[in-house]
N, C-alpha and C positions, 0 to 999 in steps of 0.2 A: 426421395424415399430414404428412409433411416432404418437399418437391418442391424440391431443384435446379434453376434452370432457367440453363444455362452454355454459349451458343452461342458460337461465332466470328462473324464477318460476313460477309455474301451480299454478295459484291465484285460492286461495282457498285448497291447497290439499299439494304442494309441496313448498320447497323455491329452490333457483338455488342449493343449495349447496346438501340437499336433491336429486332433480332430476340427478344434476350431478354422487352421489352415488348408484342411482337404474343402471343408465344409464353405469356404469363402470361393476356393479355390472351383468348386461346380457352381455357386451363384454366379461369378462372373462370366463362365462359361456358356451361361443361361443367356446371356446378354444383358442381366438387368443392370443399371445404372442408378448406383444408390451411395449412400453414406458407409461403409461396413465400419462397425464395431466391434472387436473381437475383447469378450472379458473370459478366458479360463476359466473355471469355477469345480468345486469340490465341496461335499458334505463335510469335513471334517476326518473322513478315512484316507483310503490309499488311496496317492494325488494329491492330498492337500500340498505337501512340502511346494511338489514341481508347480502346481494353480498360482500358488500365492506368491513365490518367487519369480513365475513368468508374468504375472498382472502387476507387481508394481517393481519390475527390472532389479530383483536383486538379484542373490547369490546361491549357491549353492554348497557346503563346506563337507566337506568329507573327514572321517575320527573313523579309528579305531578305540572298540569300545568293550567291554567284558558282554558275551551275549549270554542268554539264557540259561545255558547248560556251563556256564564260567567259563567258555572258551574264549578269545581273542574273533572280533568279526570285524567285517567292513559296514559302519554304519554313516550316516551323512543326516544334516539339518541346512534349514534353511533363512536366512537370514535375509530381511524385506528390503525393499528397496529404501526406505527411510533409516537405516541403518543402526538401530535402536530396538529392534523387533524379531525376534528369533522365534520361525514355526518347527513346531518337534511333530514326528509321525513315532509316536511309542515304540512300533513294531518297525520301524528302522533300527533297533537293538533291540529289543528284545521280543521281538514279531513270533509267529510260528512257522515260518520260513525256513527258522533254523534250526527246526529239529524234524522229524522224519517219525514213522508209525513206531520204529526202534528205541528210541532216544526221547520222546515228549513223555514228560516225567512231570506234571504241577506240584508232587509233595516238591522238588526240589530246583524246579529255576527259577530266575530272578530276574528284577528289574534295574540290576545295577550299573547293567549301560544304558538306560536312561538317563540315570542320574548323572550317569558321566557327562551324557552329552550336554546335559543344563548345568552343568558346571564349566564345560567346554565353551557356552554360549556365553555365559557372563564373566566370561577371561575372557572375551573379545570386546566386552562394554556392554552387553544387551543389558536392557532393563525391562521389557517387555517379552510376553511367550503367549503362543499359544500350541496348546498343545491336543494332539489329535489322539484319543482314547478308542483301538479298535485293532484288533488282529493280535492279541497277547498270546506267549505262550506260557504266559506267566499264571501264576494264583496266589502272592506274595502280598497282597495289600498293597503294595508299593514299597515293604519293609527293605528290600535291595537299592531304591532310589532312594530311601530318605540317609540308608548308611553310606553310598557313597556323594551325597551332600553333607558327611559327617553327624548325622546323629547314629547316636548307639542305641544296637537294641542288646539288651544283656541278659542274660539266666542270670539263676539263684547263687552264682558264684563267680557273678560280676565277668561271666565272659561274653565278647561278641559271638552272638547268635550268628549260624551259617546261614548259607543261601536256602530261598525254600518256603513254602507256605507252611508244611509240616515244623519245622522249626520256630514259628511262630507259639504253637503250645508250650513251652520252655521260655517264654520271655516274662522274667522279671521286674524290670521297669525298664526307662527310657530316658537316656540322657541325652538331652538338646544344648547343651555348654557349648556343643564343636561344631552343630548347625554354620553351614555358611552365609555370615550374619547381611549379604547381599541380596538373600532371598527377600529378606525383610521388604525393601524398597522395592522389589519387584513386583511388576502387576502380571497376574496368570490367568489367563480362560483358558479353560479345560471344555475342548471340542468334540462333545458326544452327545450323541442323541436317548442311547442307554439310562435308561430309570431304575433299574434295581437296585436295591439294597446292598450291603456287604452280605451280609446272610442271611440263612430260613430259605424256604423253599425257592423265594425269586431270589436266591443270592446270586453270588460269583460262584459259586462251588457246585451248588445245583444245577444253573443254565447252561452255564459256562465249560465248566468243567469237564463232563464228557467229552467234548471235542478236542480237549487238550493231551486225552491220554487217563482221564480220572475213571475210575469202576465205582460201584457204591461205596465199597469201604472207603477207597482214599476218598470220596466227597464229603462222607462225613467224618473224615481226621481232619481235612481242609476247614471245613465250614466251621467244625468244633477252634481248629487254631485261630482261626478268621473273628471269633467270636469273643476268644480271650483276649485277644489282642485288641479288637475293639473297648474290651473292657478297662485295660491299661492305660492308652489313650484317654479314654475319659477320665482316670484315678488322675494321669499323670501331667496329661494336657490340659483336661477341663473342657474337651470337646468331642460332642458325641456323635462319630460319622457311623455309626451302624446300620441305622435305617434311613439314612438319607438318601435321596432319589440320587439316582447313579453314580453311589460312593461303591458298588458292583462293577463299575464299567473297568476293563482290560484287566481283569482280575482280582480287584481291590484297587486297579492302583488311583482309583478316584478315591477312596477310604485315605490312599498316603496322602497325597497331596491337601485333603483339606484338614487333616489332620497336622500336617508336619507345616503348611504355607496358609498365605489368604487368599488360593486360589477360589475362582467361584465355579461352575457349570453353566455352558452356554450350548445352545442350539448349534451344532457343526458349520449348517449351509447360513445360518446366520452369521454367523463369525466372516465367513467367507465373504458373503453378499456384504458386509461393511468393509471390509476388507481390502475389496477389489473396486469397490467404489462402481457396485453396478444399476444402485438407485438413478444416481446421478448421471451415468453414462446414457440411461435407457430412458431420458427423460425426449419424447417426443417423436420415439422410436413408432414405426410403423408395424414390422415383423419380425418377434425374434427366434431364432434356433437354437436350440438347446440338446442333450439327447446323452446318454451314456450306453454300457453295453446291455443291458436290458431295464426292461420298462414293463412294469405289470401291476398289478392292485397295490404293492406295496413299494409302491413310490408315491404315493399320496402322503406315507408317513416320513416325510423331510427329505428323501432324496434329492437330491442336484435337480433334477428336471420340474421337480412342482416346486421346489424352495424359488428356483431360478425366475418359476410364471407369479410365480405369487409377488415375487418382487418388482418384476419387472410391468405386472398390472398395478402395481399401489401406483407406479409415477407416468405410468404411461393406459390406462384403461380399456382402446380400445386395440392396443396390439394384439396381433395375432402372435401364437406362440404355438412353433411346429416342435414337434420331440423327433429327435433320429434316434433309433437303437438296431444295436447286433440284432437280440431276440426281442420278441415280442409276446409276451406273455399272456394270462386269463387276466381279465377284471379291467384293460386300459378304459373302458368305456367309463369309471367312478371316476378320472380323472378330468374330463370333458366337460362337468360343472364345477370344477376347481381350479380353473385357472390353465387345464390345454386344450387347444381350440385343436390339433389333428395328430396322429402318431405314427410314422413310417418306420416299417423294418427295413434295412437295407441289405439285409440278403439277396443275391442274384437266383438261389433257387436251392436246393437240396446238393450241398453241399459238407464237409468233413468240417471238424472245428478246427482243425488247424489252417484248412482252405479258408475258412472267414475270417483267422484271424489276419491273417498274410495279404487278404484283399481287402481292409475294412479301410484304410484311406481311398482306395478307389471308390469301392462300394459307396462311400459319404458322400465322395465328391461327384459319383452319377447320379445320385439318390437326390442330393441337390439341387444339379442341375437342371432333373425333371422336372423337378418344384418350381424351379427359377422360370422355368419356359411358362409353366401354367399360371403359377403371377402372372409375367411378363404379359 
């Protein structure tokens, strides 16, 4: 018997690579004797860095970076085991982590410790990124990452523009002369499942934005800056990222990057599932487990757990594929004709959130081993 065992991470409590070893860790238990596989896996959000660094043995690199609000933070990337390959998580610098209901400001943070850390990356040799677009506390467009990759964005009196979405209204044109001409050669997927526009009603300023701190006015100074700036770009670049399907995502800063690079947009759990090479792994497999911290109607739309089945049925058909999760949410039954065959909560019973998170490696690894017996 051949066992898959391919979770994401129980945010907060577990990483994939973790839950993958509680989850091995109650099969055995169970008594079954089998093949185990263990691939990590992650959609593209929080968890990609620690997935894709534990699935093909690399690294982990820690920087200090400028975070959102221009302070000095501790941020970290990850660099693949092929040694050529550097994964960025956005919100490892400029996340919304680092700011509080006091301090989340979008007319005014930035994505310029992103930019740091891809500039960090390609002083070590990378030629390859991918980067994961999700948790911003930004609304910048990405205009902080492409200046500290040395393009200027300047006002009508030739000065660099400050940190800030709001600062964007005030930009003049754009000079790419000081671009770090590294970029060029670099190949970029940009890892989000996000489809919105830079602006108008599905933009970054509209969806997005109230959870970062925006009220109506500032959405519409944002979206109006968001919009000029779009338009500069086009005058000045000759490429038109406004209403391109997820040039919205992490604030804009899908707008920077296909603007300023020849970055493309890709599927999160796709990027991962080639990634971690889990076609190939799960070829012949019998049953696999997968599972993050909750599972509900809307994990049909790319999450970890149907990305995982949907993959893991193209090479292997008649596998069974068990989902674990924390909660268990409405709608798991739409999932049952797409690729998961059953779905276990592994809660012990009515318990505090903090008691499940403190027991979720046991919880997995009992929850498993139930399973393991009833296969068995």
């Amino acid at each position: 018997m051949k066992i898959i065992i391919a979770p994401d991470s129980f945010k907060g409590s577990l990483s994939a690579r973790e839950a993958a070893r509680a989850i091995e860790e109650g099969l055995r238990r169970s008594g079954i004797q089998a093949d185990y596989v263990q691939v990590p896996m992650a959609d593209g959000g929080e968890g990609t860095v620690r997935s894709l660094v534990d699935a093909t043995r690399g690294t982990i690199v820690d920087a200090q970076v400028t975070g959102p609000l221009g302070d000095p933070v501790q941020a970290y990337y990850g660099i693949l085991g092929d040694d050529r390959t550097a994964v960025i998580e956005m919100a490892a610098a400029s996340g919304i982590q680092f700011v509080n209901e006091k301090t989340k400001n979008p007319l005014i943070t930035t994505t310029y410790g992103t930019g740091q850390l891809i500039k960090e990356a390609l002083d070590r040799g990378v030629d390859e990124f991918i980067i994961g677009l999700g948790g911003s506390a930004t609304n910048d467009g990405g205009a902080g990452m492409a200046q500290a990759l040395g393009v200027r964005l300047l006002d009508g009196r030739d000065r660099d523009l400050p940190y800030g979405g709001k600062a964007l209204e005030n930009l003049a044109r754009i000079d790419c002369s000081g671009l770090d001409p590294r970029l060029t050669k670099a190949r970029i997927r940009l890892a989000s499942d996000v489809t919105n526009p830079l602006t108008g009603p599905q933009g970054a300023s509209a969806v997005f934005g109230p959870q970062k701190g925006a009220n109506q006015a500032m959405i519409q100074t944002l979206d109006a800056a968001l919009g000029h700036y779009a338009d500069v770009i086009r005058r000045d670049l000759g490429r038109d990222v406004e209403q391109t399907a997820g040039a919205g995502a992490a604030g804009g800063l899908g707008a920077g990057f296909l603007a300023f690079t020849d970055a493309g947009m890709h599927s999160g759990i796709r990027i991962v599932v080639e990634t971690t090479g889990l076609k190939d792994k799960a070829r012949g497999a019998d049953i696999c487990f997968t599972g993050e911290g909750g599972i509900d109607f809307q994990t049909k739309f790319g999450k970890t757990p149907m990305g995982t089945a949907q993959a893991v049925k193209e090479v292997a058909p008649d596998c069974k594929v068990i989902a674990l999760a924390g909660s268990v949410g409405e709608g798991i039954d739409q999932l049952y004709q797409i690729g998961i065959d059953a779905v276990f909560g592994i809660s012990p019973g009515a318990v505090s959130l903090d008691q499940a998170i403190e027991g979720t490696s046991t919880n997995l690894a009992r929850v498993a081993e139930n399973i393991g017996r009833l296969i068995r």
